[in-house]
Every structure is written in structure tokens, then in C-alpha cells.
C-alpha positions in Angstrom: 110.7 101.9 73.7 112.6 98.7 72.9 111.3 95.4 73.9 113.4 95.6 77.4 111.5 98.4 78.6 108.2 96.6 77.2 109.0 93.6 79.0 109.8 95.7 82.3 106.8 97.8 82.1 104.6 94.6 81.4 105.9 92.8 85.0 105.6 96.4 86.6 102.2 96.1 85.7 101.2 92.6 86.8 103.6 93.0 90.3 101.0 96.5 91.2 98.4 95.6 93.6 95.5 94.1 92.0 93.4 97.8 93.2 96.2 99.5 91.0 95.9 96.9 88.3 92.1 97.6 88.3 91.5 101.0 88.0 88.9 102.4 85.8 90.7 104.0 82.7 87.9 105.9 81.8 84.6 107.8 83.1 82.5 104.8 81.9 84.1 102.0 83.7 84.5 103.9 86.7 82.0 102.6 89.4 80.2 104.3 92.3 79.4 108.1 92.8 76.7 108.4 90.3 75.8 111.8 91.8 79.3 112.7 90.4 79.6 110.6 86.8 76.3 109.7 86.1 74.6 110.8 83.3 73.4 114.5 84.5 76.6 114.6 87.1 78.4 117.3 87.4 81.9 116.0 87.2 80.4 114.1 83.2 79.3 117.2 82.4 82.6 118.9 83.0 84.9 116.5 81.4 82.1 116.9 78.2 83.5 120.4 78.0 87.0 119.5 78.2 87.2 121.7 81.1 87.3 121.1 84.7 88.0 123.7 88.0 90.3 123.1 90.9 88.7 120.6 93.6 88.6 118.9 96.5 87.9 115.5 96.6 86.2 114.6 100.1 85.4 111.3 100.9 85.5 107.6 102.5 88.9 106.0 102.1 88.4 103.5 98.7 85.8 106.0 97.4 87.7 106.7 94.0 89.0 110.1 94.5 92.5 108.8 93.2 90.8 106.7 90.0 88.8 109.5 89.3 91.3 112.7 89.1 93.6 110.0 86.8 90.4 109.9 84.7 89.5 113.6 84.8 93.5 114.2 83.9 93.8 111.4 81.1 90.0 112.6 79.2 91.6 116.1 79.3 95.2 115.4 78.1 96.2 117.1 81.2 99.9 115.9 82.9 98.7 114.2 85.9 101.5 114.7 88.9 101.1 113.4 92.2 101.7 114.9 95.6 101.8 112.9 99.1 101.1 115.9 101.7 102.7 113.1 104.2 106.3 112.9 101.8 106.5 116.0 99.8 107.1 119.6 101.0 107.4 122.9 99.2 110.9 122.4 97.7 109.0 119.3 95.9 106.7 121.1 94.4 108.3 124.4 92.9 109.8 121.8 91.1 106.6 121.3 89.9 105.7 124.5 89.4 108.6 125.0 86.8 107.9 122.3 84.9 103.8 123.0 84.7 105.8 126.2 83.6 107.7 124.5 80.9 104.3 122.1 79.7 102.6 125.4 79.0 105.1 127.3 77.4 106.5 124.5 75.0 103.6 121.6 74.8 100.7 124.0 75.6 99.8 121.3 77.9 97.7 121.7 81.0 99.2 120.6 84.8 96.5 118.7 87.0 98.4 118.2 90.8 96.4 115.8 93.1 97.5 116.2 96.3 97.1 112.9 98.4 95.8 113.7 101.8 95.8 117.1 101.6 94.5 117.7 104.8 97.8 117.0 105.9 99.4 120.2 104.6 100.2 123.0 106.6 99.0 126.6 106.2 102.5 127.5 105.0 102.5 124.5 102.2 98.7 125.6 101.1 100.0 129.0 101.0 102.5 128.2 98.6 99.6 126.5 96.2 97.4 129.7 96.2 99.1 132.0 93.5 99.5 128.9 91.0 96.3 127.7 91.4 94.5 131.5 91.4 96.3 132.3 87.8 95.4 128.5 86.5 98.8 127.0 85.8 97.8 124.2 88.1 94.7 123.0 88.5 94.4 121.2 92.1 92.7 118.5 92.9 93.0 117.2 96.6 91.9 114.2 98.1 90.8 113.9 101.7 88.8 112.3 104.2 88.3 114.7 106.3 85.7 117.7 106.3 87.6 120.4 104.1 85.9 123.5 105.9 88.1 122.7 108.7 91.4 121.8 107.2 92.0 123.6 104.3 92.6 127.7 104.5 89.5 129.8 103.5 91.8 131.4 101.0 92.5 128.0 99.1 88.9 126.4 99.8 87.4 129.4 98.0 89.6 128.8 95.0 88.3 125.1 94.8 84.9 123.1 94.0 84.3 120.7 96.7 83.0 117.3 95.8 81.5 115.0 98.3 82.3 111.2 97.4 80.1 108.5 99.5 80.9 105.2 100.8 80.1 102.8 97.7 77.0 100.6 97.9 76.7 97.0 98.5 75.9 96.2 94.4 78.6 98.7 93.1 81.4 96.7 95.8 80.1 93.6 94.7 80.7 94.4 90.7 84.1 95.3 92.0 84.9 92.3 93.6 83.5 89.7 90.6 86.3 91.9 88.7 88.6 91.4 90.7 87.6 87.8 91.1 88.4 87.1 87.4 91.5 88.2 87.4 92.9 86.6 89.8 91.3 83.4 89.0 89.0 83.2 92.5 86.1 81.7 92.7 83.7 83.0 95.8 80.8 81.4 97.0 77.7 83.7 97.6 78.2 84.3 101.5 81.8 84.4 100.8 81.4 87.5 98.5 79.2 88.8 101.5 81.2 88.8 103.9 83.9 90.0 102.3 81.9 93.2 101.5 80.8 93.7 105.1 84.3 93.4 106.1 85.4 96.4 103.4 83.5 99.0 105.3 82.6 100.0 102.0 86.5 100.6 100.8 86.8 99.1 97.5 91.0 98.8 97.9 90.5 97.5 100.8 88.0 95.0 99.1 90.4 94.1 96.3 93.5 93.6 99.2 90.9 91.0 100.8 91.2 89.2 97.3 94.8 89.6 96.8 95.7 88.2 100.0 93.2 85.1 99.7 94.9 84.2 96.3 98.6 84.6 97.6 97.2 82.4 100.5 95.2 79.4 98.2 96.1 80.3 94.8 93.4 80.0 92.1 90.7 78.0 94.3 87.1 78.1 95.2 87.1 80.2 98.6 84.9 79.0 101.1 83.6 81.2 104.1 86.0 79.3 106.6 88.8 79.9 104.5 88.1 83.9 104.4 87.4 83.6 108.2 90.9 81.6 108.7 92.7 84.1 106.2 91.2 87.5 107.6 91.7 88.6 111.0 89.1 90.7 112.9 88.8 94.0 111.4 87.8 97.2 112.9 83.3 97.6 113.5 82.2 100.1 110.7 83.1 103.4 111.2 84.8 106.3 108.7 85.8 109.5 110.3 84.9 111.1 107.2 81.3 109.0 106.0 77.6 108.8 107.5 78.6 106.6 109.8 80.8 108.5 111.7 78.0 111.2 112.5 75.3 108.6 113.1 78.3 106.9 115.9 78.7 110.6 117.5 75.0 111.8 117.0 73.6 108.9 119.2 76.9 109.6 121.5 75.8 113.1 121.9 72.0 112.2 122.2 73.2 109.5 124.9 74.9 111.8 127.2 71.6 114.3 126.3 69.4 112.0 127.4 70.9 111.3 130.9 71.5 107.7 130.2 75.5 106.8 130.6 75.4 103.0 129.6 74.3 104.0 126.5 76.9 107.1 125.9 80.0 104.5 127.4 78.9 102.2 124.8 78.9 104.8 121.8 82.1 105.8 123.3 83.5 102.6 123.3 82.3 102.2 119.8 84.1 105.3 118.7 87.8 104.7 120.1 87.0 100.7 118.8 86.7 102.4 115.2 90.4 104.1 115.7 88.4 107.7 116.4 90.8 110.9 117.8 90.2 110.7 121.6 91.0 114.7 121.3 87.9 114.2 119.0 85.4 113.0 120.9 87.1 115.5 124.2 86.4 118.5 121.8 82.6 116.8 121.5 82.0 116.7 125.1 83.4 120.0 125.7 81.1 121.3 123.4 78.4 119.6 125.3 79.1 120.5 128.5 77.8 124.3 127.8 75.5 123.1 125.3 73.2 120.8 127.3 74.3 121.2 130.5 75.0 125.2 130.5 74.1 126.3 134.1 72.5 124.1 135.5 76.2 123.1 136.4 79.0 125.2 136.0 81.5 122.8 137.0 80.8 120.7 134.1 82.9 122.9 131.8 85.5 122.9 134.0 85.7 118.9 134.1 85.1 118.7 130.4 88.2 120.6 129.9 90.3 118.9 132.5 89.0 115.7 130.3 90.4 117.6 127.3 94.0 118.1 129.1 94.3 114.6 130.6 93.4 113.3 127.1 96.6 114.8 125.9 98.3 114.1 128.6 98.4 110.9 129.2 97.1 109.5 125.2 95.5 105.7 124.3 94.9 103.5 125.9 94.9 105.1 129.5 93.0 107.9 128.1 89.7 106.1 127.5 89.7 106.1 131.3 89.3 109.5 131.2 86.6 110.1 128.8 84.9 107.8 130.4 84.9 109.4 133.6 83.8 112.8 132.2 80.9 111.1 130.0 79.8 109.5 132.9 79.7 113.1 134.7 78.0 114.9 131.8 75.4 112.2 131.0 74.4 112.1 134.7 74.9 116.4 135.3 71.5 118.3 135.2 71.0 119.8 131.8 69.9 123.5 130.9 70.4 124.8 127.2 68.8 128.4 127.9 72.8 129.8 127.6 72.9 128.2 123.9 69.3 128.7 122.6 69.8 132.1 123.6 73.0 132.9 122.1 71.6 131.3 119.0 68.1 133.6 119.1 70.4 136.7 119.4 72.4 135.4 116.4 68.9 134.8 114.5 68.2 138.5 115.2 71.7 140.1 114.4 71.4 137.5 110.7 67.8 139.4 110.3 67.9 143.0 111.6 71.6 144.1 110.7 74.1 145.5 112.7 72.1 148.3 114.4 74.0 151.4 116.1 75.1 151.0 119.8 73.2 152.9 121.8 74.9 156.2 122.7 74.5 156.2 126.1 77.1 152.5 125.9 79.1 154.0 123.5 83.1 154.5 125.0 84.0 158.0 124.4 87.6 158.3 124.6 88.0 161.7 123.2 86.6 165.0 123.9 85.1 165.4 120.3 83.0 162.2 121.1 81.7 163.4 124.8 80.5 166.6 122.9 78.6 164.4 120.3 76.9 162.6 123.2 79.1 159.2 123.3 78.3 157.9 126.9 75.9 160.4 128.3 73.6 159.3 130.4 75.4 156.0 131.1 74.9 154.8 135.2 78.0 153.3 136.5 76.3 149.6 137.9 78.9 149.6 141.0 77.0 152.5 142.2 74.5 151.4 142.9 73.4 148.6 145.5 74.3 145.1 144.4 75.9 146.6 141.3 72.6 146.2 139.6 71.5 149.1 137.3 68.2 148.9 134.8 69.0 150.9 131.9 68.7 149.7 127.7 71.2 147.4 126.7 70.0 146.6 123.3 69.1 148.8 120.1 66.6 151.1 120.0 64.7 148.9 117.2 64.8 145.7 119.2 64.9 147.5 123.2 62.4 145.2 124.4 63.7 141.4 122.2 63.8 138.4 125.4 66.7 136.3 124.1 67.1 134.4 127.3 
């Protein structure tokens, strides 16, 4: 390298964002997800071995997951490439397949691909990954903030550990931000560094951008707390789509509606779309719901939970909120009945504990001679036969003939 490149790479380095500028080079200095790094954590204990498996990387937007697959690649000498789900397709990556190919054969070097957002992928593009992850010439790490068992395929889930990474606590932001602080020459009163913590929703890029944008606005100063509230706009209340917050937002939603009371499920709803939620989201939700809780003691709420659904994606934000709000009015104030879904869920308790015992013969289809001789269907009584199309004959196994599901 001569001392043009030097001198290019050195401004590259101080023009990054001050969150690129600060990322932990090492498993010591990074901070947050003790479960994960600490001293009996999983992910220490891997990188100890100089080994490490395919994974998923599920958490909060600002968690780490970037900072720490660099570090996992870098303490194993492994050629870090990265993939944006959102800009790369599968052309993009047999390119990298060759040359994970090539680092092998002629640097016996190992291939980590992080895959940014991998959610994002379709089932045709995770297909693509499953061979070169199943033999090992690419280990996979993907980062997402939203709950893997839903969109990543079985077949590539399977093939990965799944780490959960968790919003990062007040003292581990606050360490952050002093570091960030220091380099760029800001000094932060006490409610200063407070408020700019509650406004990070626990993001620590988003925490660093706060800093970043204070010092291109007042240069190397002492920031009060009507500067910051001058500087920063009004950001969006608390709530992740992929951290504890978001279930504690749609669990008292649910429980709302539940409860019969509709000012408090609006207000969780209101809550929800404030926080940038899916609308098809919370529609799924109340669909769900609607047999749940309500079940038959009124039909019709389905019905209108699904029409909720359709006008949802229909019409889309803002007029959509409208909409929800008219069928969570409906299902908060509908009778409620759960006897359809506590007994679907006894039955499944007894299929999970007895097995899958034979179908009685006399319900059994017998759709070829050999099987009427054997007995398949005898005995069966037609219900239309009889009046009001009610029969009483066994319907269940002969080891559980007389089980009460509902």
C-alpha cells in the first residue's frame, strides 16, 4: 500500500458514520448481550474453539448482530462477505460461492456470509443457500428482526443456531454514548445523556446518529437539553416489532379486546400503528381473535374480522386504521365463548399423549372390495337417515370412546 491509499483509507475511515467508526473490534469491547459474550456465553465459548455453526442473528434493530458476526469472522480468520437480502439476488451470490470455492482450495480459508435482513429473501433465494451451507463451504450468519420460525424455510432454519439478541440496557447505551461522546468532542449534561437514551428505543446506531447529528449541528460544545430538544424531532413511542415490547403492546391489545373494554383496545391500537406496526399485522391478530375469544357466541364475528383483513389491503394507511378500528370495536364489544378453542386444544393435548390410535372400522372409507371384506365401514349408519340427520354412534377411538373435549 503506498502512502495514497494510506491517506485515502484514513479519510474513508474518519468520513464513516461515527456507529461504523465505533464498532467493537473484538469480543471484549463489544457491549450488551451478555447472555451471548459473557463469560459462560455461548457465542465466547464458540469463538474459544475457533469454531462456530451457521446462525441466525434475531434481534432489535442496533442490537449488534452486524458488530458481532465481523467479530466472530475476524477471531476466526474467516473472510467476512456481506449480503443485503434487499440489493443482492442469487446471480450475486454464486459469485460468492465460487470464490468461498477458490478461499478453500488455495488459502484454506473459511467463508462467513452475513446476510443483512435475511427475512427479506425469498424461498427461491434461501433455497439457493441450503447445499453450501449443508456441506460447510459457507457458514451463514443472518441478521433479522423478525421471528425466524416464520420467515426463514424449515429446511434452512434447521441448518442454523438461532441466537436471540435483546434490546441493550440503559447502563450498556449509556457506556456507548460517553464513547461516542469522546470522539466527537461532545460534552452532555446528565439529563441530556438521558434523554437521548430514551429517545434510542434502545438502538445503539440510532444512539450514536443522535450524537453525530448534534455535533454537525453545534460542533464540539456542551449540549444542553434544549439544544437536543431543538435538534431532534419527535421520534416514534417505543415499540420494536421484533423486542419485548412489541408483545407487551399486542398482549394488552389482545387482553383489551378480551376483556370487553374498546377504549382500552383503540388505544393499544393506536399505539401499535403510532409505532410503524403492519396493519395486516394486527388484522391477522384480530382474526385470530375472533374464533379464539369470541368462537360462537357470534359467528358473524369471523366473518367481519376477515372483511377487516380485506379492506386493510384494500384500501392501506392511513384510511385503513378506520377499519381496524371499526372491527376492534365489534370484537371487544361481541359476546365471547372460547369452548371452540379450549377444545380443539384438549383434543390436541390427547392426540400429543395417546398417539395416533386406529380409526374405528366402522368410519373407515372402504373404497375397494378387499376392504368391505375386512370390515372397513360396516356397521356405519348413514346420519341423513335418520330424523334430523342426527345419529349416536362412536366417533372417537376405542381407548378414549368416552374423552369430553368440548
Amino acid at each position: 500500500m503506498d502512502l495514497f491509499e494510506a491517506k485515502a483509507k484514513e479519510q474513508i475511515r474518519k468520513d464513516a458514520p461515527l456507529a461504523e467508526r465505533l464498532r467493537p473490534s473484538s469480543i471484549d469491547k463489544f457491549t450488551g448481550q451478555k447472555h451471548l459474550v459473557g463469560k459462560n456465553g455461548p457465542i465466547r465459548r464458540m469463538l474459544e474453539k475457533d469454531q462456530y455453526p451457521s446462525m441466525i442473528f434475531w434481534g432489535p434493530p442496533g442490537s449488534g448482530k452486524t458488530s458481532l458476526a465481523k467479530i466472530i469472522a475476524k477471531q476466526t480468520k474467516s473472510h467476512f462477505v456481506f449480503f443485503s437480502a434487499v440489493e443482492n439476488g442469487i446471480p450475486e451470490f454464486r459469485k460468492i460461492v465460487q470464490q468461498a470455492k477458490d478461499s478453500r482450495k488455495f488459502h484454506n480459508t473459511r467463508t462467513m456470509l452475513f446476510v443483512d435482513e435475511i427475512h427479506r429473501l425469498n424461498k427461491t433465494q434461501q433455497d439457493a443457500f441450503l447445499p453450501h451451507v449443508e456441506s460447510g463451504l459457507i457458514k451463514l450468519i443472518g441478521a433479522t428482526t423478525e421471528n425466524p420460525s416464520f420467515e426463514v424455510i424449515p429446511a434452512l432454519l434447521s441448518r442454523c443456531q438461532v441466537f436471540t439478541l435483546q434490546l441493550l440496557e440503559e447502563e450498556e447505551l449509556l457506556k456507548i454514548l460517553e464513547n461516542g461522546a469522546k470522539i466527537a468532542e461532545l460534552q452532555l449534561c446528565a439529563d441530556g445523556k438521558k434523554t437521548l437514551i430514551g429517545l434510542s428505543r434502545g438502538d445503539a446506531r440510532t444512539l450514536l446518529n443522535y450524537v453525530e447529528t448534534l455535533t454537525h449541528q453545534f460542533g464540539a460544545a456542551n449540549i444542553t437539553l434544549p439544544m437536543i430538544e431543538e435538534s431532534l424531532q419527535k421520534k416514534a413511542l417505543l415499540y420494536d416489532k421484533g423486542g419485548e415490547e412489541h408483545y407487551n403492546l399486542v398482549s394488552a391489545f389482545i387482553k383489551s379486546m378480551r376483556d370487553s373494554d374498546p377504549d382500552g383496545a383503540l388505544y393499544w391500537l393506536a399505539r401499535i400503528l403510532e409505532g410503524g406496526e403492519d396493519p395486516l399485522f394486527v388484522a391477522r391478530r384480530m382474526v385470530v381473535f375472533a374464533s379464539e375469544d369470541i368462537g360462537l357466541a357470534d359467528p358473524a364475528a369471523l366473518s367481519l374480522a376477515l372483511a377487516v383483513k380485506e379492506a386493510v389491503s384494500f384500501v392501506g394507511l392511513p384510511e385503513a386504521r378506520i377499519n381496524l378500528a371499526h372491527g376492534v370495536c365489534f370484537l371487544a364489544l361481541a359476546p365471547k365463548n372460547n369452548r371452540a378453542y379450549q377444545g380443539v386444544e384438549k383434543a390436541l393435548s390427547e392426540v400429543k399423549e395417546s398417539g395416533p390410535l386406529p380409526v374405528p372400522m366402522h368410519l373407515r372409507n372402504a373404497p375397494t372390495h378387499l376392504m368391505k371384506q375386512m370390515g372397513y365401514g360396516k356397521g356405519y349408519r348413514y346420519a341423513h337417515d335418520f330424523e334430523e340427520a342426527k345419529v349416536d354412534q362412536q366417533h372417537l377411538p376405542d381407548a378414549i370412546r368416552d374423552k369430553k373435549f368440548f
